[in-house]
N, C-alpha and C positions, 0 to 999 in steps of 0.2 A: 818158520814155525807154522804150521799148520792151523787151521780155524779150529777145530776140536781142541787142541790146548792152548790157544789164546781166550778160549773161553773158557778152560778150568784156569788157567794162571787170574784170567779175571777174579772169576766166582770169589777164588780162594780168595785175594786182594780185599774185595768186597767184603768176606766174612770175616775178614780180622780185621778190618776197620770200622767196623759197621758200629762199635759199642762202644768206641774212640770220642773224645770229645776232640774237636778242632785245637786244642791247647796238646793234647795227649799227642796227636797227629805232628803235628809241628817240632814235639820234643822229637819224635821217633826219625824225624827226617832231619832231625840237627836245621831246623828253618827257625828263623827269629823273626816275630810277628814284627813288621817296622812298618804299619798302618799308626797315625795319629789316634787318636778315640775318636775326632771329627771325622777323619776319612773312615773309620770302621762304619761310625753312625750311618754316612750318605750311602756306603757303600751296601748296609745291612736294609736303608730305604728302598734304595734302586731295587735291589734282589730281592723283596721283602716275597713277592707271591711263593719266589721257589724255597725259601726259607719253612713257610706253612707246613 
């Protein structure tokens, strides 16, 4: 695959997840959130800048 369509495969990717919430995300991939609510917490502290 060539860089000019690794970057529209992107783009496109991007734009349909963009308005997704992380739950909505997770359905659409058949993934099952299997963080504790403590590990979500530390894990939402650690990350907190890029969350902003």
């Amino acid at each position: 695959m060539d860089a000019y369509r690794l970057d529209l495969t992107c783009l496109a990717l991007a734009d349909m997840f963009k308005s997704k919430s992380a739950e909505e995300v997770l359905e659409i991939f058949s993934v099952k959130d299997e963080l504790t609510p403590e590990e979500e917490e530390d894990l939402r502290e650690e990350l907190k800048c890029a969350l902003e």
